[in-house]
C-alpha atoms as one frame of an Amber mdcrd trajectory, in Angstrom:
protein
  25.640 -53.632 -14.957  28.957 -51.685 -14.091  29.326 -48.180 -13.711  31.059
 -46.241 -16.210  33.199 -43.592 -14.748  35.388 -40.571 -15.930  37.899 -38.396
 -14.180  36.340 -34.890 -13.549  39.934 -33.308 -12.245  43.174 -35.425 -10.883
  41.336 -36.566  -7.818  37.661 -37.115  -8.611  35.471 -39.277 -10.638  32.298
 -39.039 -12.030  30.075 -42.079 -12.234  27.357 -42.485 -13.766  24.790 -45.573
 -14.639  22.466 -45.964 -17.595  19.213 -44.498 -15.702  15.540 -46.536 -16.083
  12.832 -44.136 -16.990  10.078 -42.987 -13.992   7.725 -46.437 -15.129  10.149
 -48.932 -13.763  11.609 -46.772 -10.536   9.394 -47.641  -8.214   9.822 -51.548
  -8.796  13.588 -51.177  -9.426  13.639 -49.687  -5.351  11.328 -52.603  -3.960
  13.324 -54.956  -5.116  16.531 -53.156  -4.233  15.232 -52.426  -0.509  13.854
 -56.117  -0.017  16.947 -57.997  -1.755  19.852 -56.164  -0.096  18.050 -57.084
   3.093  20.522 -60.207   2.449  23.450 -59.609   2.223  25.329 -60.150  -0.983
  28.291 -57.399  -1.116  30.038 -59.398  -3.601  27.987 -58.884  -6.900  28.931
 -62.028  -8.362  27.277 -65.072  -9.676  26.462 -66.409  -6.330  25.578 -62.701
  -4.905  23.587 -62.212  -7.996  21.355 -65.637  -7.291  20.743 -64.548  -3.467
  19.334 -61.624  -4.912  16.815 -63.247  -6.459  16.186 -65.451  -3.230  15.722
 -62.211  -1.058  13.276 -60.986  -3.235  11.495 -63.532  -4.401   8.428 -64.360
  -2.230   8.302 -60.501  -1.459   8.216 -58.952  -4.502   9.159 -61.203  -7.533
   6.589 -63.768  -7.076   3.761 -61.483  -6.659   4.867 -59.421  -9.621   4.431
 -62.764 -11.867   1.067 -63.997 -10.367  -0.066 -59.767 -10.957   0.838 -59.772
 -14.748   0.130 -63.010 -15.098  -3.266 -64.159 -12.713  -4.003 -67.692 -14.494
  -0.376 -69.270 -13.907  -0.439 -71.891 -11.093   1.765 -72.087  -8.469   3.664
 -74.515  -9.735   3.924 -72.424 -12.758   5.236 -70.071 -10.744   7.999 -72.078
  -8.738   9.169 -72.958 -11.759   9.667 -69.666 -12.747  11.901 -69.275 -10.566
  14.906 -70.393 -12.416  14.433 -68.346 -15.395  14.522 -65.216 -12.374  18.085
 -67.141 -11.640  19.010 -66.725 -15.473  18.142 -63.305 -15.681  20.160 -62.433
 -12.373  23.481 -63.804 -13.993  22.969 -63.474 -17.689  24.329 -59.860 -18.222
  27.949 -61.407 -17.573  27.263 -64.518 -19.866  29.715 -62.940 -22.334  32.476
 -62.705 -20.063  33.068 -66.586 -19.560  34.481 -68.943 -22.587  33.193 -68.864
 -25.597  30.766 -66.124 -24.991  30.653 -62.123 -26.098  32.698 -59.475 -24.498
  31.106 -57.636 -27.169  27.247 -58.977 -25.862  28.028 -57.987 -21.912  30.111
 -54.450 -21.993  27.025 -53.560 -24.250  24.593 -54.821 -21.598  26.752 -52.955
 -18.778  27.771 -49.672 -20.235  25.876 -48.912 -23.389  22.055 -48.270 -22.592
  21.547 -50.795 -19.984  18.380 -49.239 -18.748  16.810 -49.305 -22.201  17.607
 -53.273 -22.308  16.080 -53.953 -19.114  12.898 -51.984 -20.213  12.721 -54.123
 -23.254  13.015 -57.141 -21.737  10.140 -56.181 -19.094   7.839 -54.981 -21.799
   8.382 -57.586 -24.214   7.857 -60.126 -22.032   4.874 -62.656 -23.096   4.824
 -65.310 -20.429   5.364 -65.898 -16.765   8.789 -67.644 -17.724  10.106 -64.761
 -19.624   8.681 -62.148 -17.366  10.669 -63.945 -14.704  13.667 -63.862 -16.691
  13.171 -59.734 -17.156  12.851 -59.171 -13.553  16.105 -61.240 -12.549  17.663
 -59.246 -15.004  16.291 -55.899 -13.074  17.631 -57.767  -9.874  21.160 -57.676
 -11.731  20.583 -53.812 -12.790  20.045 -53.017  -9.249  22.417 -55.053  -7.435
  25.390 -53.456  -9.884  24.414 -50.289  -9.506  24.354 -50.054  -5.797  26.988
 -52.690  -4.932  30.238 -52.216  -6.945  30.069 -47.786  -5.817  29.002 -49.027
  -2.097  31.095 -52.499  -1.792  33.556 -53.617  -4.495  34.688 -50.555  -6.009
  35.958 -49.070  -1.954  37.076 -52.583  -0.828  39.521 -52.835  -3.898  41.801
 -50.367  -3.266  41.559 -51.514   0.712  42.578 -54.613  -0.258  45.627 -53.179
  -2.654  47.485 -50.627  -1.811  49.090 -49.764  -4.893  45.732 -49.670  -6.482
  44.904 -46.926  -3.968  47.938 -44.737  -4.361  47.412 -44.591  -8.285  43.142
 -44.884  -8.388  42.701 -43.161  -4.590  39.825 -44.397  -2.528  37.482 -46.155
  -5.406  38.962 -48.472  -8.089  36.517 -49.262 -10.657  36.285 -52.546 -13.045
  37.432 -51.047 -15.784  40.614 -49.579 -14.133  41.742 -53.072 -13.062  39.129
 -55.936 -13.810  41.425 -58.483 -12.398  41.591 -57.045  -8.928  37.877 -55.741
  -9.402  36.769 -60.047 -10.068  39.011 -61.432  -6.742  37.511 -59.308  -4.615
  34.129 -60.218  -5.734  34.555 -63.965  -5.256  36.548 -63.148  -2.038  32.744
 -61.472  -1.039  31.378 -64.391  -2.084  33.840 -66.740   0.118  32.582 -64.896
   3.543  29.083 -64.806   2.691  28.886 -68.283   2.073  30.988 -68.904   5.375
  28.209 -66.443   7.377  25.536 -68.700   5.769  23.960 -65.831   4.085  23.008
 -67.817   0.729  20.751 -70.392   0.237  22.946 -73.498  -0.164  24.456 -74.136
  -3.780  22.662 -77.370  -4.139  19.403 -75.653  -3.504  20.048 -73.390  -6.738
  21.250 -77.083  -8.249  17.573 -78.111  -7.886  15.868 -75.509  -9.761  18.753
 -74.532 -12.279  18.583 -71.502 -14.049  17.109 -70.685 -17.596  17.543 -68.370
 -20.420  14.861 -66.940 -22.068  16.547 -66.747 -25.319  13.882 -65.252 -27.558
  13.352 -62.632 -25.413  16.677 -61.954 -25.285  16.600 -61.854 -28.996  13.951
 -59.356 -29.615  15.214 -57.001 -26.612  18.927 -57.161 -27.431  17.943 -56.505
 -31.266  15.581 -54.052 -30.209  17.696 -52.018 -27.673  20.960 -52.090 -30.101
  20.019 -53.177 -33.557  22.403 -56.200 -33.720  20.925 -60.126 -33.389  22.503
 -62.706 -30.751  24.367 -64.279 -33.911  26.037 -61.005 -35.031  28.009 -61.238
 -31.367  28.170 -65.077 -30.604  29.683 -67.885 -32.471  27.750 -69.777 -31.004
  25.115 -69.209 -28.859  24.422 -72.736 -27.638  27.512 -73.182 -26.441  28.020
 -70.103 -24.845  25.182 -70.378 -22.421  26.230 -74.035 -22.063  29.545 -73.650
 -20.707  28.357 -70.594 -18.623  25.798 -73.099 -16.858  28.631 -75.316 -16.394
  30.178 -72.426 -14.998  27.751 -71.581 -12.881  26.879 -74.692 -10.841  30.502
 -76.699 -10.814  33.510 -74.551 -11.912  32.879 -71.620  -9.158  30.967 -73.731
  -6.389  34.258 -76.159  -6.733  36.539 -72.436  -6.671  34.346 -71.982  -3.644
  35.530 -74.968  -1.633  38.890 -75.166  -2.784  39.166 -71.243  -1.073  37.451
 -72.502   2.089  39.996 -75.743   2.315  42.901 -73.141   1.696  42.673 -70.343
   3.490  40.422 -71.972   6.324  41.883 -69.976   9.159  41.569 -66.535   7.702
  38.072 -66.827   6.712  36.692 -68.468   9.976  38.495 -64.675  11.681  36.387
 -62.982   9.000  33.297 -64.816   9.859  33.419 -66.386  13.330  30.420 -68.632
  13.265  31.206 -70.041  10.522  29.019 -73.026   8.696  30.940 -75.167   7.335
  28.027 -77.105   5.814  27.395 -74.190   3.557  30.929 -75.181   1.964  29.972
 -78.830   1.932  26.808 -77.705   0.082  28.696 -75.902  -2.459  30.259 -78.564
  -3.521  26.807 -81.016  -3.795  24.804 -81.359  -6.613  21.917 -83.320  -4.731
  19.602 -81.320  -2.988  16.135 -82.353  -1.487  13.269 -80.147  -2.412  13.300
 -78.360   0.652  16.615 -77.491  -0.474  18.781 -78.500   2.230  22.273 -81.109
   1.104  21.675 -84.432   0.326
């Protein structure tokens, strides 16, 4: 979710996100307080996956095996990647072939409500999963982009500063807003902060389409077809996306600008890069 923002006077802003009602508060903060425990300033696809890893055998986990007390453990490892595809699905629309229509609506228009659908019309462990990644993605938005992005994006341009002052939002230049996201990303992989790429190769991510369906229908009284051409193909090249196009970005950053980012993050790993750009992975998760 991004924040929406308006101008008060000439040199303040007021921003404001779609609020979750009192129900869903006190799980929104346990997640929140237990997943930025890792850091993920960045707020992009790869941020938005560590999320779920910093949360998960905290809170996520025993969420699933609470709602749900008959699914197995191995029921519940493999919900795991539906968690993923609710942590990253709210941008779907932005990559080819999919919706701007489908994500501005999941970012600026009632985003709270959507969440709360998907939560409550969850039926299974899989799609319960898939809600609370999604809450993972509510959270991390709302508290990263005013606390990271949005400060570090006029820091980074100048320009952007002298016209914007001291917070630039996505709206007011999503170009800038997206490089300084995967720029995040970049040192966070090079601090070994994320699990290794080829770990979130193994378990994949999932949609939970039908409950996207019923909550997106429910929450704004359109269906998935009304906004996609196709639907299919929209969430297939996002997973394309997903695990080659912007692991390969990933190492193709590191090769290039190699001496900036090891002064950015001394201690470097430059495994983690190596893992980025690995599809194997063992089940322990580690490169092949």
């Amino acid at each position: 979710m991004r924040l929406t923002c308006r101008r008060a006077d000439s040199s303040r802003r007021r921003c404001s996100a779609p609020r979750l009602r009192s129900g869903l508060v006190a799980v929104l903060l346990l997640i929140g307080a237990l997943a930025l425990a890792r850091p993920a300033a960045g707020y992009s696809v790869l941020a938005h996956e560590s999320m779920i890893d910093g949360a998960w055998d905290d809170v996520i986990a025993p969420m699933l095996k609470a709602r749900f007390g008959a699914a197995g453990a191995e029921t519940i490892k493999n919900a795991r990647a539906y968690a993923y595809g609710g942590s990253i699905m709210p941008d779907m629309g932005y990559y080819p072939f999919g919706s701007h229509l489908f994500t501005n609506l999941l970012h600026y228009t009632r985003s709270g409500d959507f969440v709360e659908a998907l939560i409550r019309d969850a039926r299974d462990v899989n799609e319960y999963a898939f809600a609370l990644g999604a809450l993972a993605h509510y959270v991390a938005d709302s508290t990263g982009h005013p606390l990271g992005v949005n400060r570090a994006v006029p820091l980074e341009y100048p320009k952007l500063r002298a016209k914007f002052g001291n917070e630039v939002t996505y709206v007011e230049d999503p170009k800038r807003h997206i490089m300084v996201e995967f720029a995040f990303d970049v040192v966070q992989v090079a601090k070994g902060a994320y699990l290794p790429q080829a770990y979130h190769d193994f378990i994949g991510f999932e949609v939970a389409n039908d409950l996207v369906e019923r909550a997106f229908h429910e929450t704004y009284g359109l269906e998935m077809k009304d906004v996609f051409a196709s639907e299919d193909l929209a969430i297939g090249t996002f997973r394309y996306a997903v695990s080659k196009t912007i692991p390969q970005m990933t190492q193709v950053a590191w090769e290039k600008e190699r001496d900036k980012i090891e002064k950015l993050a001394p201690n470097v790993q430059q495994s983690a890069f190596v893992c980025l750009a690995s599809s194997p992975a063992s089940s322990s998760g580690s490169c092949a």
